[in-house]
CHARMM-style PDB file with segment names, atoms N, HN, CA, C and O in Angstrom:
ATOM      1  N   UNK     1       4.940 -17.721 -20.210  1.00  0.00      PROA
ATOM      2  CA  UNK     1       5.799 -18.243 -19.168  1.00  0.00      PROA
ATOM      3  C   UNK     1       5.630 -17.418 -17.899  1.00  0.00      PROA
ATOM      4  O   UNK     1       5.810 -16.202 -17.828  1.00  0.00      PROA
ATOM      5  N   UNK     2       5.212 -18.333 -16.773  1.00  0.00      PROA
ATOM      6  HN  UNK     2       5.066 -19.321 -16.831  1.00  0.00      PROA
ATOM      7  CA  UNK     2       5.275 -17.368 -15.506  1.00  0.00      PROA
ATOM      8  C   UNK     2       6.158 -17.107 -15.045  1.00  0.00      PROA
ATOM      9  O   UNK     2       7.002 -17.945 -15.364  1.00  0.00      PROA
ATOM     10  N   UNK     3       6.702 -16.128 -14.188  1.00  0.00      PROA
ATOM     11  HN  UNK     3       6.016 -15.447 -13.929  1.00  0.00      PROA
ATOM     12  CA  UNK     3       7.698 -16.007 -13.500  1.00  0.00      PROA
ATOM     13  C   UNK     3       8.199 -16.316 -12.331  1.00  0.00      PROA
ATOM     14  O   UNK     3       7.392 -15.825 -11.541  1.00  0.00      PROA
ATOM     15  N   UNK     4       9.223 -16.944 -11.587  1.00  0.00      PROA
ATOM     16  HN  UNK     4       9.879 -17.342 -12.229  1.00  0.00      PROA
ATOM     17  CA  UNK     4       8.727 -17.453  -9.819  1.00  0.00      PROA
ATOM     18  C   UNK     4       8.874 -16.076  -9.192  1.00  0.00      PROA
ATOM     19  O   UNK     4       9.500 -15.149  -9.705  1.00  0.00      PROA
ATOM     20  N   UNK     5       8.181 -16.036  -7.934  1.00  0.00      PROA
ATOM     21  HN  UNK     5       7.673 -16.789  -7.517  1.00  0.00      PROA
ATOM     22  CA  UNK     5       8.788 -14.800  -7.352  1.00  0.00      PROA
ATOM     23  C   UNK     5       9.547 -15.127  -6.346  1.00  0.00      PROA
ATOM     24  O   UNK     5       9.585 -16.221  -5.784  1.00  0.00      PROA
ATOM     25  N   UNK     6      10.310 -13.945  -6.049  1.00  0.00      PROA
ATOM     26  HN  UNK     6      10.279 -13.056  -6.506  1.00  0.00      PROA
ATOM     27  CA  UNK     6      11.712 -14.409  -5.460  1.00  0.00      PROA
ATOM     28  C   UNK     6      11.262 -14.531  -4.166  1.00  0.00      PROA
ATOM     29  O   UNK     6      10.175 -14.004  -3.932  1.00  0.00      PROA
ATOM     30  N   UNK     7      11.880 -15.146  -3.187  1.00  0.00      PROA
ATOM     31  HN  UNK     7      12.764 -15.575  -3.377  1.00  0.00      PROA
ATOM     32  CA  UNK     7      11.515 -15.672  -1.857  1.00  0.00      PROA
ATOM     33  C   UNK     7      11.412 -14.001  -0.843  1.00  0.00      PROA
ATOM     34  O   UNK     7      10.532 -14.016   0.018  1.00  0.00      PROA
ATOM     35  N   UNK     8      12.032 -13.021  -0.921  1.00  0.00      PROA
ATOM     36  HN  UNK     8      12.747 -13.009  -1.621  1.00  0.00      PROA
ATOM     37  CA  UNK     8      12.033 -11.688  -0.335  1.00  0.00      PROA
ATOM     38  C   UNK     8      10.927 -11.110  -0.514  1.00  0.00      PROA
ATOM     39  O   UNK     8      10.746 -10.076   0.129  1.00  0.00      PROA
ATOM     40  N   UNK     9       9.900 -11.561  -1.388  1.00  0.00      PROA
ATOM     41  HN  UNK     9      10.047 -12.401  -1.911  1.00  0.00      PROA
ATOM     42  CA  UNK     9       8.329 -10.838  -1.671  1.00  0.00      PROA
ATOM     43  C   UNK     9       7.535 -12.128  -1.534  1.00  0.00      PROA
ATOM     44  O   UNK     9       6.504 -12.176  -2.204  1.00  0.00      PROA
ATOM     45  N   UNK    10       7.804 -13.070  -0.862  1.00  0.00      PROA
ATOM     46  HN  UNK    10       8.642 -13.031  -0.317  1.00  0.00      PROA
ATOM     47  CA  UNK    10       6.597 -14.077  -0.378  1.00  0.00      PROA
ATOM     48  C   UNK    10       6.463 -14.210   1.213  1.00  0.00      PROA
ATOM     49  O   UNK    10       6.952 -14.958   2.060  1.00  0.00      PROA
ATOM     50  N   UNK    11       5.352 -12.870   1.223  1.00  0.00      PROA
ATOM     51  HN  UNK    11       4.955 -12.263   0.535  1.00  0.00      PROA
ATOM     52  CA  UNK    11       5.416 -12.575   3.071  1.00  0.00      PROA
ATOM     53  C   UNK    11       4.150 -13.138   3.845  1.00  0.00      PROA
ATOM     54  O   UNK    11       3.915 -12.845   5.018  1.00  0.00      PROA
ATOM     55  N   UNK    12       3.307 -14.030   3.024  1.00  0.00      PROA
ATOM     56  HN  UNK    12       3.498 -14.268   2.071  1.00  0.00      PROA
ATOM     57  CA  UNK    12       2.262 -15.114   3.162  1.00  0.00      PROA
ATOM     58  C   UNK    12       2.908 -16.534   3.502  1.00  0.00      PROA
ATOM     59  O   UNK    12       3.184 -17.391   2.664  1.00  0.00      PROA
ATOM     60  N   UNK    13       3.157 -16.657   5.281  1.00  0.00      PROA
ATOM     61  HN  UNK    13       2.932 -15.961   5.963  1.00  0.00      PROA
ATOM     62  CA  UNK    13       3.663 -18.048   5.380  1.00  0.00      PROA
ATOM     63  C   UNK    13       2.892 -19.235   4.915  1.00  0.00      PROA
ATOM     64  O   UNK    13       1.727 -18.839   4.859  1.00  0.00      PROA
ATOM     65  N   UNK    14       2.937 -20.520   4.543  1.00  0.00      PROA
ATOM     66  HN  UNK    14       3.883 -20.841   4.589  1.00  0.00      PROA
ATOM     67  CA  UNK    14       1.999 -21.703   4.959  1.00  0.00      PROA
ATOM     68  C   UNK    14       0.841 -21.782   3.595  1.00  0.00      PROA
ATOM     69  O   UNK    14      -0.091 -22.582   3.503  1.00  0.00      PROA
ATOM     70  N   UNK    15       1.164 -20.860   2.748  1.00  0.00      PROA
ATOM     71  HN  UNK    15       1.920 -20.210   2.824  1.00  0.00      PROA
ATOM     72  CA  UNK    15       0.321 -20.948   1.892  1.00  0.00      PROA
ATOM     73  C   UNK    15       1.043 -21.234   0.294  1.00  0.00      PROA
ATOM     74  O   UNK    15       2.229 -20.903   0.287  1.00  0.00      PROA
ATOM     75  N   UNK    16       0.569 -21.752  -0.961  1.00  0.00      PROA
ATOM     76  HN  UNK    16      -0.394 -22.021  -0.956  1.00  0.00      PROA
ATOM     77  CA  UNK    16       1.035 -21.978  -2.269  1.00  0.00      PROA
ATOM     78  C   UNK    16       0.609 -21.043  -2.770  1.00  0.00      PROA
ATOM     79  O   UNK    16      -0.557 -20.648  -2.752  1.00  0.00      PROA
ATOM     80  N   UNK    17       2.340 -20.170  -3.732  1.00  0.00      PROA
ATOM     81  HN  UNK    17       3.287 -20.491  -3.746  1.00  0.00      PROA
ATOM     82  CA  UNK    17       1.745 -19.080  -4.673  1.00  0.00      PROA
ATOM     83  C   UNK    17       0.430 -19.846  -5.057  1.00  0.00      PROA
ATOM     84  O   UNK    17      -0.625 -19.304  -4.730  1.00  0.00      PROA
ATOM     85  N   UNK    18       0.374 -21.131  -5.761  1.00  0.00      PROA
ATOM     86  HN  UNK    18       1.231 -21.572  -6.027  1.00  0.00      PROA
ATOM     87  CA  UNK    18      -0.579 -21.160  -6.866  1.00  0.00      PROA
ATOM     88  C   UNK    18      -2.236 -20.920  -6.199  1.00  0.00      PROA
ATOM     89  O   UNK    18      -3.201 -20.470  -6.818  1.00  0.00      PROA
ATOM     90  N   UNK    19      -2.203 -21.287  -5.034  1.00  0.00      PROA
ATOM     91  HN  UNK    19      -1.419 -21.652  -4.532  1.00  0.00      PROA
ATOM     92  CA  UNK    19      -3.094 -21.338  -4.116  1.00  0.00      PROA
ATOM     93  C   UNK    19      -4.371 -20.246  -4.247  1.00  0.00      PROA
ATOM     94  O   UNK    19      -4.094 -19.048  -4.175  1.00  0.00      PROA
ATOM     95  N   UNK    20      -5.567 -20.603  -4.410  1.00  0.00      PROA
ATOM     96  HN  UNK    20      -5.792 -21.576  -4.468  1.00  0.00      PROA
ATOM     97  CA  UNK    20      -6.459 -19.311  -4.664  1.00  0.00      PROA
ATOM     98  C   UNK    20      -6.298 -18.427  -3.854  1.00  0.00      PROA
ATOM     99  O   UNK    20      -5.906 -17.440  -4.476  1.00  0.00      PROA
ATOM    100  N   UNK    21      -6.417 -18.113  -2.304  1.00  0.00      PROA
ATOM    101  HN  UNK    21      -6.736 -18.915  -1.798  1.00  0.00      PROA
ATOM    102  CA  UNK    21      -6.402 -17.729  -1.278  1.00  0.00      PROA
ATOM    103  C   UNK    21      -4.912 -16.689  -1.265  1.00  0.00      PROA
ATOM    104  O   UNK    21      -4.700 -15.821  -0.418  1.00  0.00      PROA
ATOM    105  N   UNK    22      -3.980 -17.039  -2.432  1.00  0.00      PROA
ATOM    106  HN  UNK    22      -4.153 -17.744  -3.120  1.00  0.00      PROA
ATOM    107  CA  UNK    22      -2.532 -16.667  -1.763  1.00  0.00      PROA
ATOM    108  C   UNK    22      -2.656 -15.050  -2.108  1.00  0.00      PROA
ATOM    109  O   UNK    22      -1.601 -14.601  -1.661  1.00  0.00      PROA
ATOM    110  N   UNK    23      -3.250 -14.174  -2.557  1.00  0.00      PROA
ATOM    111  HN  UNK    23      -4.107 -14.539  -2.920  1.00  0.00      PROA
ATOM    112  CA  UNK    23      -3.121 -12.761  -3.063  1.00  0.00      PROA
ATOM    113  C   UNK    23      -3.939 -12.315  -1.988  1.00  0.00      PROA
ATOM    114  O   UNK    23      -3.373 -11.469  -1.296  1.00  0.00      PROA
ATOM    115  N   UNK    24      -5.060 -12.606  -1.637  1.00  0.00      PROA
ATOM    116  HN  UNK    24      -5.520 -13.293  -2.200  1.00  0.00      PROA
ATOM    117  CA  UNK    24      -5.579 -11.994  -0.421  1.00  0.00      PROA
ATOM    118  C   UNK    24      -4.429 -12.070   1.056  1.00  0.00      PROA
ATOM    119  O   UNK    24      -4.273 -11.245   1.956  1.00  0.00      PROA
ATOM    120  N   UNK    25      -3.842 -13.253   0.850  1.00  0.00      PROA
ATOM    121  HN  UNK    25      -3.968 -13.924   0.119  1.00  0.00      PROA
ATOM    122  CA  UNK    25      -3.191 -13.760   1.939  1.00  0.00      PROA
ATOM    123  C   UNK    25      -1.849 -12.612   1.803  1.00  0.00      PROA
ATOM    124  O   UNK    25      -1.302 -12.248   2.845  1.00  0.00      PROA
ATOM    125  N   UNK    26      -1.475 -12.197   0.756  1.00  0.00      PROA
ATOM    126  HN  UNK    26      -1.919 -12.492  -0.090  1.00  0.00      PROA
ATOM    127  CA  UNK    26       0.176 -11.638   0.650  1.00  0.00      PROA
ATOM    128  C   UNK    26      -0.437 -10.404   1.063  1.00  0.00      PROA
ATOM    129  O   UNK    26       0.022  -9.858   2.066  1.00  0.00      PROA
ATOM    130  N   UNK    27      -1.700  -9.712   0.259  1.00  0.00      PROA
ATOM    131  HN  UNK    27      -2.072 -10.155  -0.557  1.00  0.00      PROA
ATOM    132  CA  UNK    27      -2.269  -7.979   0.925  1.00  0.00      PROA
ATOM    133  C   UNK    27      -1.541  -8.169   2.132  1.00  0.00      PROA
ATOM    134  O   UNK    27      -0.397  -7.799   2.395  1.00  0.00      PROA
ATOM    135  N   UNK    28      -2.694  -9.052   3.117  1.00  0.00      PROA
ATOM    136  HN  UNK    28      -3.624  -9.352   2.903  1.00  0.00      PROA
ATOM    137  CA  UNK    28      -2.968  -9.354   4.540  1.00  0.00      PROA
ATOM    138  C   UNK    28      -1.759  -9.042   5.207  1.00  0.00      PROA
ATOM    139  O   UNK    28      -1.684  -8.096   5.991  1.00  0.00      PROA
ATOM    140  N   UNK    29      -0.469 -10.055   4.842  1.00  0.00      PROA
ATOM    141  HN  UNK    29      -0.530 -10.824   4.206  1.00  0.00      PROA
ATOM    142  CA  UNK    29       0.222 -10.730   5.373  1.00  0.00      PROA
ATOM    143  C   UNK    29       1.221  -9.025   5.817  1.00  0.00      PROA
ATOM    144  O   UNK    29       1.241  -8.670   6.996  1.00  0.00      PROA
ATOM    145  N   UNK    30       1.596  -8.586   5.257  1.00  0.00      PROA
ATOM    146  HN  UNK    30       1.579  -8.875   4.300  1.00  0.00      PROA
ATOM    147  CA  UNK    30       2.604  -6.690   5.640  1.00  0.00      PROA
ATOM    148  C   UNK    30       1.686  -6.105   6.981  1.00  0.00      PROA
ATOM    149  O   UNK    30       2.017  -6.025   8.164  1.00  0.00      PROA
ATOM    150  N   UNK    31       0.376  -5.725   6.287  1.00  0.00      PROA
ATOM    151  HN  UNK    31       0.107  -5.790   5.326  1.00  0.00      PROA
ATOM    152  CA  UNK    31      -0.146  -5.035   7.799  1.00  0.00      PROA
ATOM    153  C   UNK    31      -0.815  -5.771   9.120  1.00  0.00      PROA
ATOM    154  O   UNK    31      -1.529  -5.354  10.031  1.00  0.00      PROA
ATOM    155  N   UNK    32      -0.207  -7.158   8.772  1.00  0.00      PROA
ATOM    156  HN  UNK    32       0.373  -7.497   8.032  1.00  0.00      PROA
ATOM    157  CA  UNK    32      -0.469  -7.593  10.058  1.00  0.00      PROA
ATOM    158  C   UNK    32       0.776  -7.896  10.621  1.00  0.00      PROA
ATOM    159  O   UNK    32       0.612  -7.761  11.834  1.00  0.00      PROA
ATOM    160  N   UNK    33       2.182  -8.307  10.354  1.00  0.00      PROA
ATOM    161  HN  UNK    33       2.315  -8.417   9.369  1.00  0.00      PROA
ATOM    162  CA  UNK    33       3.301  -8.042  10.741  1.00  0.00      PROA
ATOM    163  C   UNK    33       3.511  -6.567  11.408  1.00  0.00      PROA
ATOM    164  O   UNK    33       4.122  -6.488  12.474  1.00  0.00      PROA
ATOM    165  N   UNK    34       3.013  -5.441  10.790  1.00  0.00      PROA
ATOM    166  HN  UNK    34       2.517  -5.505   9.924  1.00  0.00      PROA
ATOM    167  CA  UNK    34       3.318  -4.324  10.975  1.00  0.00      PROA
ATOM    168  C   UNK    34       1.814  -4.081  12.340  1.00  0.00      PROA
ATOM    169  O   UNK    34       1.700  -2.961  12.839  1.00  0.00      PROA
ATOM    170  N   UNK    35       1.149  -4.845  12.633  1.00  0.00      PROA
ATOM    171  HN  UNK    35       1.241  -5.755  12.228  1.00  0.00      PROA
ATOM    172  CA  UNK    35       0.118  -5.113  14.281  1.00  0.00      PROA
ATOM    173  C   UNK    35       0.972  -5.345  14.960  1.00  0.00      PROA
ATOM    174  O   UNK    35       1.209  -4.518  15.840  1.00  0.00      PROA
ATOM    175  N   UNK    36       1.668  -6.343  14.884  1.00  0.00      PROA
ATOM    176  HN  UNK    36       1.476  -7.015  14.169  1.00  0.00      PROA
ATOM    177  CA  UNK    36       2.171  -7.406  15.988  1.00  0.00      PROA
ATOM    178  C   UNK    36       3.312  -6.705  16.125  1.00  0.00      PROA
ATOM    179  O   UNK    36       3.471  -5.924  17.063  1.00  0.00      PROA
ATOM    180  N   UNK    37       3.853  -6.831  15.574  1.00  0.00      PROA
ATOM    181  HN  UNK    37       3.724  -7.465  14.811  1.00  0.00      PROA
ATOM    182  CA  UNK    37       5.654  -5.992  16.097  1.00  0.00      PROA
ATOM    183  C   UNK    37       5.776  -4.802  15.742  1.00  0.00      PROA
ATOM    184  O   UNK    37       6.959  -4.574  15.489  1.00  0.00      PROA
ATOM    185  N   UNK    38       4.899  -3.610  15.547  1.00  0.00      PROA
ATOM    186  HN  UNK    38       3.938  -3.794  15.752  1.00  0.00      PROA
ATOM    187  CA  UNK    38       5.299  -2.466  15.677  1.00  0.00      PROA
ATOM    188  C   UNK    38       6.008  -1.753  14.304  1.00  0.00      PROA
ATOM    189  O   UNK    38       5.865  -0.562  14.031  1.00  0.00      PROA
ATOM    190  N   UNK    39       6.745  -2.648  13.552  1.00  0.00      PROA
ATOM    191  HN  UNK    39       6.861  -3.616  13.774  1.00  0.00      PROA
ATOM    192  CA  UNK    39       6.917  -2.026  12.857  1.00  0.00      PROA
ATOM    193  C   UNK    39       6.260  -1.125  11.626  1.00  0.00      PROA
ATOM    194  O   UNK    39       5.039  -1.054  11.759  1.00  0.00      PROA
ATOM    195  N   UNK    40       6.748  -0.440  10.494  1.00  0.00      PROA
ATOM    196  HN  UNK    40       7.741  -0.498  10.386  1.00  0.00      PROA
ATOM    197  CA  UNK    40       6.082   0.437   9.427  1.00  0.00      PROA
ATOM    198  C   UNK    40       6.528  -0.257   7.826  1.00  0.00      PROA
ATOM    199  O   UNK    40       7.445   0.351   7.274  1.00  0.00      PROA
ATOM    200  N   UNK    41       6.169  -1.008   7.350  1.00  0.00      PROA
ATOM    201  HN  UNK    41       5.424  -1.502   7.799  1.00  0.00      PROA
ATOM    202  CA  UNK    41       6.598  -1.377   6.115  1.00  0.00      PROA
ATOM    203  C   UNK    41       5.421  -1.325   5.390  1.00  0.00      PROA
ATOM    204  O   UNK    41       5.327  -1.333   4.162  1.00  0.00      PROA
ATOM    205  N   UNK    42       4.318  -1.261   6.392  1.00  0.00      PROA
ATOM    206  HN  UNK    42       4.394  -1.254   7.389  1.00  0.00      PROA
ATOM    207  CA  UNK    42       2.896  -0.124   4.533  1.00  0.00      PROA
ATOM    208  C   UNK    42       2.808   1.240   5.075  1.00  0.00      PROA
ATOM    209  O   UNK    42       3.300   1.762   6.075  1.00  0.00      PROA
ATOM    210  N   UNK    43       1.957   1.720   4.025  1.00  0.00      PROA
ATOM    211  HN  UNK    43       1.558   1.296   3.212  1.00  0.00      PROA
ATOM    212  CA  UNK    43       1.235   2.963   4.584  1.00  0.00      PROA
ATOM    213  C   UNK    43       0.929   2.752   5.298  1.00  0.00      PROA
ATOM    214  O   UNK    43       0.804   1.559   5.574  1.00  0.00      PROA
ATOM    215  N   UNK    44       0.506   3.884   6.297  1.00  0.00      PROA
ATOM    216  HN  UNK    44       0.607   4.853   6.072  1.00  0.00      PROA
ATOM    217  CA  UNK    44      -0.377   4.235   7.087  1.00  0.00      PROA
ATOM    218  C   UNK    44      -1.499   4.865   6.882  1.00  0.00      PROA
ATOM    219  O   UNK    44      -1.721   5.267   5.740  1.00  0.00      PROA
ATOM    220  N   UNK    45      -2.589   5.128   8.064  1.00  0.00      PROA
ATOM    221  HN  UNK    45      -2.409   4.802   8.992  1.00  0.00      PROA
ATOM    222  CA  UNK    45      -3.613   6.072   7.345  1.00  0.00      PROA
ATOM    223  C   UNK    45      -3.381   7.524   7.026  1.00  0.00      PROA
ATOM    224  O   UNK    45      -3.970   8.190   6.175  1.00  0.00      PROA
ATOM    225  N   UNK    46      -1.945   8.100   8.262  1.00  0.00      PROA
ATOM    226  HN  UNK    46      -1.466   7.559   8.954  1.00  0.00      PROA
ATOM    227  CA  UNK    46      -1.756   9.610   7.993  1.00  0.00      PROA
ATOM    228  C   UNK    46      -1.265   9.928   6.517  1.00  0.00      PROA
ATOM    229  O   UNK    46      -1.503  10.984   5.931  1.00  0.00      PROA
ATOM    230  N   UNK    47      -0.407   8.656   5.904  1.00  0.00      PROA
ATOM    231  HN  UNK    47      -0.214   7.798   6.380  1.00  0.00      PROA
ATOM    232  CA  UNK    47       0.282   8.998   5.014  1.00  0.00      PROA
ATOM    233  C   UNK    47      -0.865   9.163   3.620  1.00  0.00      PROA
ATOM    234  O   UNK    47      -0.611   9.969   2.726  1.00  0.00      PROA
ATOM    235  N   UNK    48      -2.003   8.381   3.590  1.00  0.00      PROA
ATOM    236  HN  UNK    48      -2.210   7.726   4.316  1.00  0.00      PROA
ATOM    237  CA  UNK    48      -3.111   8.200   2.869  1.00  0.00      PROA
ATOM    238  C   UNK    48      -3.812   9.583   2.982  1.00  0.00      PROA
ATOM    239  O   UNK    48      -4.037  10.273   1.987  1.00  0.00      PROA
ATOM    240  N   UNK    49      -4.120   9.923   4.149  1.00  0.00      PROA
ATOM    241  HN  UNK    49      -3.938   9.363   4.957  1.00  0.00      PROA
ATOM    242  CA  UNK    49      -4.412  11.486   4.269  1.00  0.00      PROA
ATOM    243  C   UNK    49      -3.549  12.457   3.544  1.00  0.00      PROA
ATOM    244  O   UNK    49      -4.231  13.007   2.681  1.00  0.00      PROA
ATOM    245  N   UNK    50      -1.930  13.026   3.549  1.00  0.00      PROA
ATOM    246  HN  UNK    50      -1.375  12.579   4.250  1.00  0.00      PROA
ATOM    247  CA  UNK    50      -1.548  13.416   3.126  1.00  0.00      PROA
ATOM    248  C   UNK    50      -1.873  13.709   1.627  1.00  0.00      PROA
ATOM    249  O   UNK    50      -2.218  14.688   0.966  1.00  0.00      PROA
ATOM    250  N   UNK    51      -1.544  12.147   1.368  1.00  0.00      PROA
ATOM    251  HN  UNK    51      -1.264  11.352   1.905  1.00  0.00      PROA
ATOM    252  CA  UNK    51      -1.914  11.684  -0.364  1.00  0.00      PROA
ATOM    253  C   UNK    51      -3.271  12.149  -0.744  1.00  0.00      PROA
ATOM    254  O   UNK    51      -3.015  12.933  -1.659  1.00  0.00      PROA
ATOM    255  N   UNK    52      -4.319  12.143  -0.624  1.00  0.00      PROA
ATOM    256  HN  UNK    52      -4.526  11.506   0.119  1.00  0.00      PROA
ATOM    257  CA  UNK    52      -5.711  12.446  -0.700  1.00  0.00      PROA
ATOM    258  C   UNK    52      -5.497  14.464  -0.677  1.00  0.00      PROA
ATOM    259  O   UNK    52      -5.797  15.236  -1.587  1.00  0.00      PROA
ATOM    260  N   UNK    53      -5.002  14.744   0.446  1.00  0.00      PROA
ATOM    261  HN  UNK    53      -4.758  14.117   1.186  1.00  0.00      PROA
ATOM    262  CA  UNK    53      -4.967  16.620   0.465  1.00  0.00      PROA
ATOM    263  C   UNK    53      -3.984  16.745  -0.625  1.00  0.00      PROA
ATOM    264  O   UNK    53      -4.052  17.895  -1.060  1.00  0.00      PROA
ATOM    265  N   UNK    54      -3.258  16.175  -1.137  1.00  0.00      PROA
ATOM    266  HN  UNK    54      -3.203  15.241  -0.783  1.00  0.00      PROA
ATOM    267  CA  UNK    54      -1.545  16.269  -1.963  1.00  0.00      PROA
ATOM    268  C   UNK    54      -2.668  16.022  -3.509  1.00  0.00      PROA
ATOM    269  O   UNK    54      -2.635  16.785  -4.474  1.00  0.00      PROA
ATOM    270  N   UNK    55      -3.304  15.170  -3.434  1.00  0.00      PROA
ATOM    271  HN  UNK    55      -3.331  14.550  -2.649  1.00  0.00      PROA
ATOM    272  CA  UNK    55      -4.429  14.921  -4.807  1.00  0.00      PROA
ATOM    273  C   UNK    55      -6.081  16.098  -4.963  1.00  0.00      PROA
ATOM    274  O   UNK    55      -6.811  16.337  -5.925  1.00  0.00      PROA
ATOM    275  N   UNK    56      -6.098  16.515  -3.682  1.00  0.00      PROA
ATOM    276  HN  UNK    56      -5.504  16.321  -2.901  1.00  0.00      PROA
ATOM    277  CA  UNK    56      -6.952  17.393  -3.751  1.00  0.00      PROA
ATOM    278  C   UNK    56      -6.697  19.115  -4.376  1.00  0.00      PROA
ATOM    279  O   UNK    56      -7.148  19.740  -5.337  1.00  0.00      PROA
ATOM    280  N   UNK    57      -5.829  19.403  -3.366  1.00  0.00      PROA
ATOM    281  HN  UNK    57      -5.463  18.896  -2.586  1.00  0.00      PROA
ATOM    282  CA  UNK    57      -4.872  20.536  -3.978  1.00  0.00      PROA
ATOM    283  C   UNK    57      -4.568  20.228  -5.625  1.00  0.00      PROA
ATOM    284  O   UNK    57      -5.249  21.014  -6.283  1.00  0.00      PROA
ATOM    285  N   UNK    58      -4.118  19.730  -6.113  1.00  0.00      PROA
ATOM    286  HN  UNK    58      -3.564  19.092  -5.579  1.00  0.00      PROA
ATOM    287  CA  UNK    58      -3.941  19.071  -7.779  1.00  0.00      PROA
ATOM    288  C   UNK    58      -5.060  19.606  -7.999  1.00  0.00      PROA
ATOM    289  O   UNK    58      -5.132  20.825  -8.156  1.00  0.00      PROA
ATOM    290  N   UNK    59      -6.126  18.829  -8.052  1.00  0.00      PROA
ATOM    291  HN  UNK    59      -6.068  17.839  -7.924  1.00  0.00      PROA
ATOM    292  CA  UNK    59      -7.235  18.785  -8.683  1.00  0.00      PROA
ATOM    293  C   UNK    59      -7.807  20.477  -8.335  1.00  0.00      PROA
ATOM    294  O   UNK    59      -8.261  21.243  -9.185  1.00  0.00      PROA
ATOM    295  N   UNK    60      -7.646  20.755  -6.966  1.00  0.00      PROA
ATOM    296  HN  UNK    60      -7.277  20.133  -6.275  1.00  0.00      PROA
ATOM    297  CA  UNK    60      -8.346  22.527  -7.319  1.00  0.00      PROA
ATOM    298  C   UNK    60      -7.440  23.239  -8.010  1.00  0.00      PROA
ATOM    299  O   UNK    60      -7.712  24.291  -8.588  1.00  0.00      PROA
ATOM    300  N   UNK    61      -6.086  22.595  -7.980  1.00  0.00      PROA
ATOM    301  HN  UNK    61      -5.865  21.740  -7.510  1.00  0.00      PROA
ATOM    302  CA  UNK    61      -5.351  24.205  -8.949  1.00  0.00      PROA
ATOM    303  C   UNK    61      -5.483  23.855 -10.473  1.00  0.00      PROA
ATOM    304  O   UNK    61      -5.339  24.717 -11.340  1.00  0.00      PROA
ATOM    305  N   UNK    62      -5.764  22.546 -10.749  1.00  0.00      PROA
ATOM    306  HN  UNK    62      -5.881  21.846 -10.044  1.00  0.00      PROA
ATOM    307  CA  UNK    62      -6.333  22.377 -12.249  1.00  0.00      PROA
ATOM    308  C   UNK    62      -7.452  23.074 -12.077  1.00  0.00      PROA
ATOM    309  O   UNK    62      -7.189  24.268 -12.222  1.00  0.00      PROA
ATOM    310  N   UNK    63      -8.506  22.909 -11.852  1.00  0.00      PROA
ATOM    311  HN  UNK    63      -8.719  21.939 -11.735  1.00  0.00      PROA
ATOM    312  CA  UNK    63      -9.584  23.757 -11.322  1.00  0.00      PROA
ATOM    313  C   UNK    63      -9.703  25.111 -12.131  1.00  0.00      PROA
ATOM    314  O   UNK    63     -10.321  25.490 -13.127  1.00  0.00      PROA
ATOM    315  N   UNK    64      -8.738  25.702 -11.149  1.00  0.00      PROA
ATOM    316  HN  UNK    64      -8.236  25.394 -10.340  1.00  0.00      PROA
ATOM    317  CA  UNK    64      -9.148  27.217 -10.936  1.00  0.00      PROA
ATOM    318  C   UNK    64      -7.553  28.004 -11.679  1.00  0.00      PROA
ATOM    319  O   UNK    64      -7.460  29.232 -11.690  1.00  0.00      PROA
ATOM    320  N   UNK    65      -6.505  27.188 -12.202  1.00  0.00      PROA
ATOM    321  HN  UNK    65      -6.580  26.191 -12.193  1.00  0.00      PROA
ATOM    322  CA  UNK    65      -5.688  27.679 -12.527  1.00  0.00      PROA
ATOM    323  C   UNK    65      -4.818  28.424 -11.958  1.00  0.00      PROA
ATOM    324  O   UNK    65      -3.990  29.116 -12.551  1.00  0.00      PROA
ATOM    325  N   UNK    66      -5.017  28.282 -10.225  1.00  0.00      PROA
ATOM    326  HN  UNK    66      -5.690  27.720  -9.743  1.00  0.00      PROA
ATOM    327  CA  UNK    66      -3.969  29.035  -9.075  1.00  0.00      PROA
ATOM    328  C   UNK    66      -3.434  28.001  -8.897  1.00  0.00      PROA
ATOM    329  O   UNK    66      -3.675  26.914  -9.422  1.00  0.00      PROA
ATOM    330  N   UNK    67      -2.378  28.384  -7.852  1.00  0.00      PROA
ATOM    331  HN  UNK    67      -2.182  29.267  -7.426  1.00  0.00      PROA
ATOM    332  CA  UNK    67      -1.622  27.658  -6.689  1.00  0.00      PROA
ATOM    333  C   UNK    67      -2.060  27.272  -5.933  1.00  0.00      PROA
ATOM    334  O   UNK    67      -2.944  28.029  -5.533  1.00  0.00      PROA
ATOM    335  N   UNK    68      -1.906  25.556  -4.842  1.00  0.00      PROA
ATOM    336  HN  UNK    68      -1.188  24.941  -5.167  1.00  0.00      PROA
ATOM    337  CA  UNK    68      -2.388  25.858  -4.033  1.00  0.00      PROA
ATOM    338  C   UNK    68      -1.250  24.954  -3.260  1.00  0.00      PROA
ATOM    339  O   UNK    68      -0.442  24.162  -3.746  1.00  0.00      PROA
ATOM    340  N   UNK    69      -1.556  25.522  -1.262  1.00  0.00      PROA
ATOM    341  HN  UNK    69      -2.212  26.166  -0.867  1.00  0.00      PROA
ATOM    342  CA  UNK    69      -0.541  24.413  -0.860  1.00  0.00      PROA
ATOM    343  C   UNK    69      -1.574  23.804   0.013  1.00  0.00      PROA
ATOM    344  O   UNK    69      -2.738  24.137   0.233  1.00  0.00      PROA
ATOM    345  N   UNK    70      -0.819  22.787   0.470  1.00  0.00      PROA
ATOM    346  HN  UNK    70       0.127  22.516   0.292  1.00  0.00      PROA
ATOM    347  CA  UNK    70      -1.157  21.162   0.965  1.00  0.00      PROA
ATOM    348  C   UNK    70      -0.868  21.467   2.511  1.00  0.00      PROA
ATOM    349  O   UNK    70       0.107  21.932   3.101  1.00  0.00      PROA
ATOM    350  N   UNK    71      -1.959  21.071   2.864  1.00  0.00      PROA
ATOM    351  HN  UNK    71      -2.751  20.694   2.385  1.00  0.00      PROA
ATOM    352  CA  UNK    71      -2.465  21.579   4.348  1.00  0.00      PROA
ATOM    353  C   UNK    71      -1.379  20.001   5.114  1.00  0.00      PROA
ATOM    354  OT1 UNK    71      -1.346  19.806   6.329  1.00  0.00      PROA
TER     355      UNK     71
END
């Protein structure tokens, strides 16, 4: 049994969940709202940076068995 999704997470106007196109279309549909009007409702790239130095640090103090901090 599928589930419907609730109308607050269908941010792909003009298109049918069932629609092939509609999952590329829902990615799409947040960071291009967040072009046009300014607002922040995905990541960003700084925050992806963070995440990546926040996963790097991890991985060297597994490594080497020190501490490390996150630039």
């Amino acid at each position: 049994m599928q589930l419907p999704i609730p109308g607050r997470y269908l941010w792909a106007s003009g298109i049918d969940s069932a629609a092939e196109g509609f999952q590329v279309a829902q990615l799409y549909a947040r960071p291009a709202l967040d072009l046009r009007t300014g607002s922040r409702t995905v990541p960003d790239f700084d925050a992806g940076l963070r995440l990546h130095r926040l996963l790097d640090a991890i991985r060297l103090s597994a490594e080497t068995g020190t501490r490390r901090t996150v630039a």
